[in-house]
C-alpha positions as a Python dict, from the first residue, in 0.01 Angstrom:
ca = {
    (1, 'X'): (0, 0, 0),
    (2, 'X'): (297, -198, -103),
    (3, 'X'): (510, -153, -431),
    (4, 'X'): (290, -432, -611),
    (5, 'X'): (-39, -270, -562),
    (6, 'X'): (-170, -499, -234),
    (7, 'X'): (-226, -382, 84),
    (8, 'X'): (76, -491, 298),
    (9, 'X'): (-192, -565, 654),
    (10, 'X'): (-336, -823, 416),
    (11, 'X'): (-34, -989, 307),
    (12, 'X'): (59, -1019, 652),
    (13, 'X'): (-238, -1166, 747),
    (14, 'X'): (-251, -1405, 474),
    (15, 'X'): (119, -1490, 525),
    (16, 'X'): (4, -1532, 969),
    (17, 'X'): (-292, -1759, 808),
    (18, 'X'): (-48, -1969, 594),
    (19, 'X'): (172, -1992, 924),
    (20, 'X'): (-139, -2102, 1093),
    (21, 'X'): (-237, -2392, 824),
    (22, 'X'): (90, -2541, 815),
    (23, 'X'): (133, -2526, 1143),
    (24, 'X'): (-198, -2760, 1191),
    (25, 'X'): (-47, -2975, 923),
    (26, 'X'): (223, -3034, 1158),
    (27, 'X'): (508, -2839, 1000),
    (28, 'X'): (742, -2629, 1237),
    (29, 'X'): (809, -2268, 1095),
    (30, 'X'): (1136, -2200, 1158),
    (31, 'X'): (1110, -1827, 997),
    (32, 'X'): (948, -1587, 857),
    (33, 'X'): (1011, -1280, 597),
    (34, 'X'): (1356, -1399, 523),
    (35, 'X'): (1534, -1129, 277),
    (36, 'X'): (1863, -1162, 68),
    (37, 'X'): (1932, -896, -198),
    (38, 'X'): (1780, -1053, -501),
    (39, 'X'): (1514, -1288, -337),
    (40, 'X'): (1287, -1323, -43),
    (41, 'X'): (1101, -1620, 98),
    (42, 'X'): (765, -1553, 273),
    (43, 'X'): (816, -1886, 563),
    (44, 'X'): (1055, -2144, 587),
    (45, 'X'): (907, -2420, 785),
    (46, 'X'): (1055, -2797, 887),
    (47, 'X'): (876, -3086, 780),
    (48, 'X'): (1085, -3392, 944),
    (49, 'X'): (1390, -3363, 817),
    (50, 'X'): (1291, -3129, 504),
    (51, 'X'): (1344, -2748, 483),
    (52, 'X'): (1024, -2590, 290),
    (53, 'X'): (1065, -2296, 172),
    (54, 'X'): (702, -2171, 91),
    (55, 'X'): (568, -1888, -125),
    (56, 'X'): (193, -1719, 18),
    (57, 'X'): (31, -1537, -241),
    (58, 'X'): (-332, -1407, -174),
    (59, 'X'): (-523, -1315, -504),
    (60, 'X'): (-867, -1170, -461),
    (61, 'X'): (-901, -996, -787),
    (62, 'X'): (-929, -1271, -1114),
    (63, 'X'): (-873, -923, -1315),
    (64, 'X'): (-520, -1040, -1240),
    (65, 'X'): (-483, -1377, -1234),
    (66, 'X'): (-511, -1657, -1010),
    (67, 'X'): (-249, -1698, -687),
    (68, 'X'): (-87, -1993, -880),
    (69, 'X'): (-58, -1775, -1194),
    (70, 'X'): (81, -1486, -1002),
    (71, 'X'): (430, -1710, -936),
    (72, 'X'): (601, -1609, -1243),
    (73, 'X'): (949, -1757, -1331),
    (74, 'X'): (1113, -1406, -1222),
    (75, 'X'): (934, -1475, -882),
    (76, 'X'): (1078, -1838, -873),
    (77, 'X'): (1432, -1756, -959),
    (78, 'X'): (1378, -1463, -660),
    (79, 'X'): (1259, -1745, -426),
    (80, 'X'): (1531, -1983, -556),
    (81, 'X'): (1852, -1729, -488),
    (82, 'X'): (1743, -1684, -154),
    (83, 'X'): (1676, -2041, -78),
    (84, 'X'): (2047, -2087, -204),
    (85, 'X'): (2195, -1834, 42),
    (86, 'X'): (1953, -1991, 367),
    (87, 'X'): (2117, -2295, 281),
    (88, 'X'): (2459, -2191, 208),
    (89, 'X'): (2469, -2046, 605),
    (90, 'X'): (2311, -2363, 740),
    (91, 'X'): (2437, -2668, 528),
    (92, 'X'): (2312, -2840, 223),
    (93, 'X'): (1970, -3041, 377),
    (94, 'X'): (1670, -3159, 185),
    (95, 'X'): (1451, -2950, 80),
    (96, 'X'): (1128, -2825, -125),
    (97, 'X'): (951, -2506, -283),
    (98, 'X'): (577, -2504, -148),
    (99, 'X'): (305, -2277, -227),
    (100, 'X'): (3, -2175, -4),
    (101, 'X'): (-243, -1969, -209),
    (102, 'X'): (-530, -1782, -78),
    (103, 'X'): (-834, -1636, -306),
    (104, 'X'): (-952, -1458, -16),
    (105, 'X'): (-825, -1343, 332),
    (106, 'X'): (-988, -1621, 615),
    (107, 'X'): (-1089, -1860, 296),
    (108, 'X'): (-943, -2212, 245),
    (109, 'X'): (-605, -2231, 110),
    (110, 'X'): (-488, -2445, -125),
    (111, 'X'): (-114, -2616, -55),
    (112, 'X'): (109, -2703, -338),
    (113, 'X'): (350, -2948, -189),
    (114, 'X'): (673, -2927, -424),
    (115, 'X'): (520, -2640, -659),
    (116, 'X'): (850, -2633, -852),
    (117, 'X'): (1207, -2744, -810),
    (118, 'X'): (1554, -2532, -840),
    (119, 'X'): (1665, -2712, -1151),
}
C-alpha cells in the first residue's frame, strides 16, 4: 500500500493504461514518474509542439470522491512546481495540465484536455 491508502500495482497500472490511451490519441510520452522535491508529475507526453504534463488519478471508491474531485489545489500547486523545474532544464515551450481519470482499473477514461492552468 502506498502513503495515500491505494494500492501502488494499481496506480501503476492505471498510470500504464493512461500511457496506453494517449498514446492511441496520438500523443508521444516523453516520461514517466517525473519527481522534484515538492511536486511530481505522473506522464509528460508531446502533443505537436505542446508539452502535457498529465495527472492519472484512478478512484474506485465514491466514499471518497470522484477522480476529478481528488485533484485538490495542494495537488495542483505539487503538479505545477514540478512542471516549472521540467521546463526550467529544457526551455520555456508551450504547454498544458491534462487529466486522465479512471473510475475503475481497464474502464474508460475520461481526458481533461487543459484541466487547469499555472496562473
Amino acid at each position: 500500500m502506498g502513503k495515500d491508502g491505494k494500492d501502488t500495482t494499481d496506480g501503476a497500472r492505471a498510470e500504464a493504461e493512461a500511457a496506453a490511451f494517449l498514446s492511441a490519441q496520438r500523443l508521444q510520452i516523453i516520461a514517466r514518474n517525473f519527481r522534484v522535491r515538492g511536486g511530481e508529475i505522473d506522464l509528460i507526453a508531446r502533443d505537436g509542439k505542446i508539452t502535457v504534463f498529465v495527472e492519472v488519478r484512478l478512484r474506485r471508491h465514491p466514499d471518497f470522491g470522484s477522480a476529478a474531485e481528488s485533484i485538490t489545489a495542494r495537488k495542483r500547486a505539487r503538479l505545477i512546481l514540478a512542471a516549472r523545474h521540467w521546463l526550467a532544464t529544457r526551455g520555456e515551450m508551450p504547454c498544458r495540465f491534462d487529466c486522465v481519470l479512471f473510475e475503475q482499473l481497464g474502464g474508460k477514461p475520461e481526458w481533461i484536455r487543459n484541466a487547469f492552468s499555472a496562473d
